[in-house]
N, C-alpha and C positions, 0 to 999 in steps of 0.2 A: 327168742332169747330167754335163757334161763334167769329168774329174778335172783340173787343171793340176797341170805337172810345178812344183819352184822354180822354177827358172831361167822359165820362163813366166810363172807369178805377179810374177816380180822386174821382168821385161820392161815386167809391162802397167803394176806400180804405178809404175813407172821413166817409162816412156811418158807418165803423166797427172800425173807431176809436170814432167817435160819439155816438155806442152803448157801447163803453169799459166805456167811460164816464158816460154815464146814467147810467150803473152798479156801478160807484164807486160815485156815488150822491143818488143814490137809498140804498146805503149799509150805508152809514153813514147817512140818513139823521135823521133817527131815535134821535142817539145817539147828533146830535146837528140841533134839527129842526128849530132854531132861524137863522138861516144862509141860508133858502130858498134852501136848498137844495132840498127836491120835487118838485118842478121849476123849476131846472135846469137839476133834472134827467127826470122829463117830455119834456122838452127844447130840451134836447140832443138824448132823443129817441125818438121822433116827428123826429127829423134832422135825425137820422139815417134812420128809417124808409125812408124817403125823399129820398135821397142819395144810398139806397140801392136798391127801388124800381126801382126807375130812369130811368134803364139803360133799366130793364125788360117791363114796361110797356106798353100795346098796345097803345100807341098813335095815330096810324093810321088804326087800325085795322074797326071800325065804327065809325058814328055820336056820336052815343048815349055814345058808350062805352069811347070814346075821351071825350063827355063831362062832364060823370062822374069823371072820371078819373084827367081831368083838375080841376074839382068843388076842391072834396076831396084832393087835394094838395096843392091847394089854402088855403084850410080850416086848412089844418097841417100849413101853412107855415103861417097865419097870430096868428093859434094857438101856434107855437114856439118863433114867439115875443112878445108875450102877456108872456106867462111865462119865456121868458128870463128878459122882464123887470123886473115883478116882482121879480123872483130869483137872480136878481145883487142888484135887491135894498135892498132885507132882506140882502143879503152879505155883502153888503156895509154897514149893520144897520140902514136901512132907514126903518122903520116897519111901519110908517106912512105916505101918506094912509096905509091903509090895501092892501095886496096884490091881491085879487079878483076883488077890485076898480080898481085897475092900471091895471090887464090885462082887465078887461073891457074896461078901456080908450083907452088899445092900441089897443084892438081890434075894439073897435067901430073907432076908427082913421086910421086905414086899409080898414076898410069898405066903410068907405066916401071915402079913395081912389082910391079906387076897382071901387065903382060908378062915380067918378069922371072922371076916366080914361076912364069911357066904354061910357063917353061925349066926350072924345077927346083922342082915343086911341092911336094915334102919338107919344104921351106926355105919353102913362102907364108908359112906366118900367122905365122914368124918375121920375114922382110922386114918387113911390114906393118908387124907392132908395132913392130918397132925404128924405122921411118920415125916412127910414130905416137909413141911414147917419144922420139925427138931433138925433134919435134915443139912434145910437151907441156912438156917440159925449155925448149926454147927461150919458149915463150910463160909457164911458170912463172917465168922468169928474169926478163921481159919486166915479168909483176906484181909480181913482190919486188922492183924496181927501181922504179916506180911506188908502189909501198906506203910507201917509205920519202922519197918526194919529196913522199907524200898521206897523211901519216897521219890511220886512221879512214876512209878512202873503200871500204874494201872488196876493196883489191886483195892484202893478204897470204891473205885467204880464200881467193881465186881460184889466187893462187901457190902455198897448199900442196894445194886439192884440182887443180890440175893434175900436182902432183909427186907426189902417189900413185900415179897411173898406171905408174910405173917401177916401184915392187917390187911393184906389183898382178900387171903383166907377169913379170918376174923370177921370183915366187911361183908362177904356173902353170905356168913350165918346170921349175921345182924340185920342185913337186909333182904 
């Protein structure tokens, strides 16, 4: 029996609560597609996938096969904030821009990251998060502005677990 580490355990239970999601975005998105919900069921099954793979993947197994492996999760993970912004913001009713525009900009905004960081790798997975935390901050702003034009729709939920992310981040540098 293979032991998992937490952080493994949290990944995969993380992961299959993230595919239950994509399944219940993926099912209704149909019947109300004005609400970005194929965004968010693409969002949360990128995540799942992430979180599921995780634990399995040969990360040390070869060169080659580590750095594929690193590329293509890189790729999920700058592709699940690209469609998470856009699907908060059709949520929110923000249809303008167009949602393909926005995940372009976040993607192309991760990108410069990515490059930015691989100038001064010290500072990556600080860049990242701080993109990631302006990010969340903006799209939590996004739902508390929302919540109080909707009350009862769900979107102060949204807005405070988006604005966790900031002293989640803040918390790891501190400790």
């Amino acid at each position: 029996m293979i032991e998992l580490t937490f952080v493994e355990g949290f990944a995969i239970a993380a992961g299959f609560v993230q595919a239950f999601a994509a399944g219940v975005f993926l099912r209704f998105r149909r019947a109300r597609p004005q609400w970005g919900l194929g965004w968010l069921a693409f969002t949360f099954g990128a995540a799942a996938l992430i979180n599921l793979a995780a634990p399995v993947l040969p990360y040390g197994s070869s060169t080659s096969l580590l750095s594929i492996t690193k590329l293509v999760s890189m790729a999920l993970g700058i592709g699940v904030m690209g469609a998470l912004v856009a699907g908060i913001r059709l949520y929110t009713a923000h249809p303008r821009p167009g949602p393909w525009l926005v995940f372009s900009l976040t993607v192309l905004a991760y990108v410069v990251v990515v490059l930015w960081a691989a100038a001064a790798p010290r500072t990556a997975a600080l860049q990242s998060n701080l993109l990631t935390g302006a990010l969340f901050a903006y799209l939590g702003g996004l739902s508390w502005r929302a919540s109080r034009r909707e009350p009862g729709a769900g979107h102060l939920a949204v807005a405070l677990m988006l604005f966790q992310y900031i002293p989640m981040v803040l918390a790891g540098y501190w400790f």
